[in-house]
MARLUM-664390 format. One line per field, with one value per residue (C-alpha): residue in three letters; x, y, z. Coordinates in Angstrom, 1 decimal, decimal comma. Layout:
N
resn	c(ALA:...)
c1	c(X:...)
c2	c(Y:...)
c3	c(Z:...)
This chain:
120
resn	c(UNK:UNK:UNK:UNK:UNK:UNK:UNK:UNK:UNK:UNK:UNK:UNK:UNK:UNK:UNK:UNK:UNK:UNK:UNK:UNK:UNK:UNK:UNK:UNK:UNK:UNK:UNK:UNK:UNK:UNK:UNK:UNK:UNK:UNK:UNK:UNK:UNK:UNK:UNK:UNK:UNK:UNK:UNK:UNK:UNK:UNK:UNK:UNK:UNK:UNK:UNK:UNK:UNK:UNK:UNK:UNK:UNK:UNK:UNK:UNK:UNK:UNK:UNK:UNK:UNK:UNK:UNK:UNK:UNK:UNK:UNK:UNK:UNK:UNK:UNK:UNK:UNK:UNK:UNK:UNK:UNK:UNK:UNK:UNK:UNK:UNK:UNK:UNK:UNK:UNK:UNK:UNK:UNK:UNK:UNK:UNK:UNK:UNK:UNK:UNK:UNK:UNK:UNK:UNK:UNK:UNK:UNK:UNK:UNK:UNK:UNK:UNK:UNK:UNK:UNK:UNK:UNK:UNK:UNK:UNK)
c1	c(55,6:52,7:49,9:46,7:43,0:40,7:36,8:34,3:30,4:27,9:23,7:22,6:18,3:18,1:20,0:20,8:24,2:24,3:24,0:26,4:29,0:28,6:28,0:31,2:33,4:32,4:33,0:36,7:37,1:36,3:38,5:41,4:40,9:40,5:43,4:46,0:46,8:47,5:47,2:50,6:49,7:46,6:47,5:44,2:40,4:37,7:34,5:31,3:27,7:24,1:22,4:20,1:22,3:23,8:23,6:27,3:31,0:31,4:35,2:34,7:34,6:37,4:39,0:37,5:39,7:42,6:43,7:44,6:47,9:45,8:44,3:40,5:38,3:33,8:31,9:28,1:27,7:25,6:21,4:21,2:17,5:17,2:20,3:20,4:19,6:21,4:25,0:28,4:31,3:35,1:38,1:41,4:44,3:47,1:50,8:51,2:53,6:50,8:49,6:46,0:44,3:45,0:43,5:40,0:36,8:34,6:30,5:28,6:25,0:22,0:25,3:26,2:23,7:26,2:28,9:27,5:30,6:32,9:30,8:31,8)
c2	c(16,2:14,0:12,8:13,2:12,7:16,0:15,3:17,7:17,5:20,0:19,7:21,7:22,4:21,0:18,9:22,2:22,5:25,9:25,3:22,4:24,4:26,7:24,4:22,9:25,8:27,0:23,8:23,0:27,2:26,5:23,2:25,1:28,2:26,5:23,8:27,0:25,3:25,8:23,3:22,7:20,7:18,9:15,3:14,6:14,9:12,3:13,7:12,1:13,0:11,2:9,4:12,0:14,5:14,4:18,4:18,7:17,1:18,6:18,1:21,3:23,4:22,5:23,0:26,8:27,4:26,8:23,0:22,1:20,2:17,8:14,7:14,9:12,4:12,1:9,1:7,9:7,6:4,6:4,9:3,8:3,9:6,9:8,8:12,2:13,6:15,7:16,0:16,7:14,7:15,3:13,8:15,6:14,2:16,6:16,9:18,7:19,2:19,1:16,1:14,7:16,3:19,8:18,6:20,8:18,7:20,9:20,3:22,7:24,0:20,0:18,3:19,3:16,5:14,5:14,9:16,6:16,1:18,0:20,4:23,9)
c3	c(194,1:194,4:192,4:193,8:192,5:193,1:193,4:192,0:190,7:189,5:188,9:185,4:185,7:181,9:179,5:177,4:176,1:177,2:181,1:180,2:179,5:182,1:184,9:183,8:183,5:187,1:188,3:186,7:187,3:191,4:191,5:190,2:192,5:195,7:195,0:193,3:190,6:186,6:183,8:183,7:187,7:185,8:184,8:183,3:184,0:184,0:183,2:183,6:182,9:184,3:181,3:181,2:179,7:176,1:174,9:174,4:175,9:179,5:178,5:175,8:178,8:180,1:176,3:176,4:179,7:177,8:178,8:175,1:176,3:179,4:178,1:178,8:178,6:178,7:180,1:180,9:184,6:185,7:185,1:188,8:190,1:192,4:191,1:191,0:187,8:185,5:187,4:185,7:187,5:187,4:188,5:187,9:188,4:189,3:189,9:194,0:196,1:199,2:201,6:200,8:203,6:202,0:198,7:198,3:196,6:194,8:195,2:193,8:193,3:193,7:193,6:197,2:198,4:197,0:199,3:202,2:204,4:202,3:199,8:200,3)
């Protein structure tokens, strides 16, 4: 087994802590799906939000899917001039048994201009 650091982001239309949560879930749901993997492979998962959204924890998302046992943990990105605005971030840190080049980023909805090379 390996440890290896999975890449993900989403874009919500509004800081509402509604779209939060379900930007988030489909996010965490998709990085899960296209890497096959359970909670009991998930390490932990960075979460990060743009300044401009405070609604509600993307983390509690992650809490609904049932990761009671994986430390989680919320953080401000950067206000960096030009940004783009209102974009959920993850990192997960997982527990594989597969190389790096078979590890599946996840870049969803705005925050595909993020990552244009590997957004799905």
């Amino acid at each position: 087994m390996a440890v290896r650091a999975i890449r993900g982001a989403t874009q919500v239309d509004a800081d509402d802590r509604d779209q939060i949560l379900e930007a988030t879930t489909e996010l965490v749901t998709e990085v899960m799906t296209r890497n096959e993997l359970t909670t009991d492979d998930v390490i932990s998962v960075i979460f990060t939000a743009t300044p401009d959204l405070t609604a509600e924890f993307p983390a509690l998302a992650a809490r609904k899917l049932g990761f009671h046992e994986v430390p989680l943990l919320c953080a401000s990105e950067l206000a960096v001039p030009h940004a783009l605005p209102r974009v959920i971030r993850l990192m997960a840190h997982v527990d594989v048994d597969r190389p790096r080049s078979e590890i599946q980023h996840v870049y969803l909805r705005g925050a595909t201009a993020l990552r244009l090379d590997i957004a799905q």
